[in-house]
C-alpha positions as CSV (number, residue, x, y, z in Angstrom):
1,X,22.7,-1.6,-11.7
2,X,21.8,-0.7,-14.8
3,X,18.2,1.0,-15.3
4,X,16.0,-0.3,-18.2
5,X,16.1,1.7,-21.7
6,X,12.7,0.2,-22.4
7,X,9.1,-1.5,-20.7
8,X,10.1,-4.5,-22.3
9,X,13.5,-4.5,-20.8
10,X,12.2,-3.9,-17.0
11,X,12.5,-7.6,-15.1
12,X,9.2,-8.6,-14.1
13,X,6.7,-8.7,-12.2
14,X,7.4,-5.1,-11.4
15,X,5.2,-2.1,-10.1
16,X,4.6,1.1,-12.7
17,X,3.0,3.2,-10.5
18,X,1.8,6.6,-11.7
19,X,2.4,8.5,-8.2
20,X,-0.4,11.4,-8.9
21,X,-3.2,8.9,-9.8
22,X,-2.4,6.5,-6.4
23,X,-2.4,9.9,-4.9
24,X,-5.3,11.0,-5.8
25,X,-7.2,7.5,-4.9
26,X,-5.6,7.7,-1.8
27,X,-7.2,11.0,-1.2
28,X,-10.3,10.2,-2.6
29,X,-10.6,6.9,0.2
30,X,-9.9,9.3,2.4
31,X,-12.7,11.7,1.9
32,X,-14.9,9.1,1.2
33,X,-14.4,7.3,5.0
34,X,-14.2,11.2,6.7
35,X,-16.9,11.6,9.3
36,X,-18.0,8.1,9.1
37,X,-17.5,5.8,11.7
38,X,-15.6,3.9,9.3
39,X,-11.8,3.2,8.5
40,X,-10.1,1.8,5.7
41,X,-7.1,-0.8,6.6
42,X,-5.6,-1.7,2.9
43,X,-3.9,-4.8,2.0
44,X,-0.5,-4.6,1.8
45,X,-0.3,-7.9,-1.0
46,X,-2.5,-5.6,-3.3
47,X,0.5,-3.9,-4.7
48,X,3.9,-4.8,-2.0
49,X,5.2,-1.4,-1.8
50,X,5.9,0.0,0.9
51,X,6.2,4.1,-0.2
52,X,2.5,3.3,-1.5
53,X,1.4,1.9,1.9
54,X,3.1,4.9,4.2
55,X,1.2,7.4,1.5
56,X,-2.0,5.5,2.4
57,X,-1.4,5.5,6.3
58,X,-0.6,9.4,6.1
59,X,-3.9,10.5,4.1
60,X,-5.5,10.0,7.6
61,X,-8.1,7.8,6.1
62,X,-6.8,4.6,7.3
63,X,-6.7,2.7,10.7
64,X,-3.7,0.4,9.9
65,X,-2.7,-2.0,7.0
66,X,-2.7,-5.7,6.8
67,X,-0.5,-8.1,5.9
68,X,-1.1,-11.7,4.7
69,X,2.4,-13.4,5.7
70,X,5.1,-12.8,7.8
71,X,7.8,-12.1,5.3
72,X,5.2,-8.9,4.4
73,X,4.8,-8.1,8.0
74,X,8.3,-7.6,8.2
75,X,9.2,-5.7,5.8
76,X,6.3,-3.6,5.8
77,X,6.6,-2.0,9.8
78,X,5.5,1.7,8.1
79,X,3.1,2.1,11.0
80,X,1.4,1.0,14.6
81,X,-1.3,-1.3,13.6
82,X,-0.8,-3.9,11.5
83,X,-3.2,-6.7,11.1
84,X,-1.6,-10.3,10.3
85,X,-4.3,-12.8,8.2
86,X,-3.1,-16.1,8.4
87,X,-4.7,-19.2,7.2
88,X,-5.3,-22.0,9.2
């Protein structure tokens, strides 16, 4: 596989994530939701990646992760609570 020269060569839709701004988010949820009896539980659809979702469940912020389907249920098992919305 050959890896794109250019942004308008990458196939699409595709994630650009700048790793030390999601970082610093993710640290700054975290901080905000310390010593509250609070925790955050983001949405996996928000941005389907899973290194981003195991960097959210390791800043210690976060109770779990939901998924809305099954196919991102599957391929998101990065942790022990997952939360499955489903539409009925």
């Amino acid at each position: 596989m050959t890896h794109p020269n250019k942004i308008d060569d990458l196939p699409t839709p595709a994630l650009l994530l700048d790793w030390p701004t999601a970082k610093r988010n993710i640290d700054r949820a975290a901080a905000f939701v310390e010593g509250r009896s609070v925790r955050l539980r983001p949405h996996f659809k928000n941005h389907k990646c899973v290194p981003l979702a195991q960097a959210q469940l390791g800043a210690r912020g976060c109770c779990g992760i939901t998924a809305a389907t099954v196919d991102e249920a599957v391929v998101l098992v990065v942790g022990d609570d997952l939360l499955l919305l489903r539409k009925l």
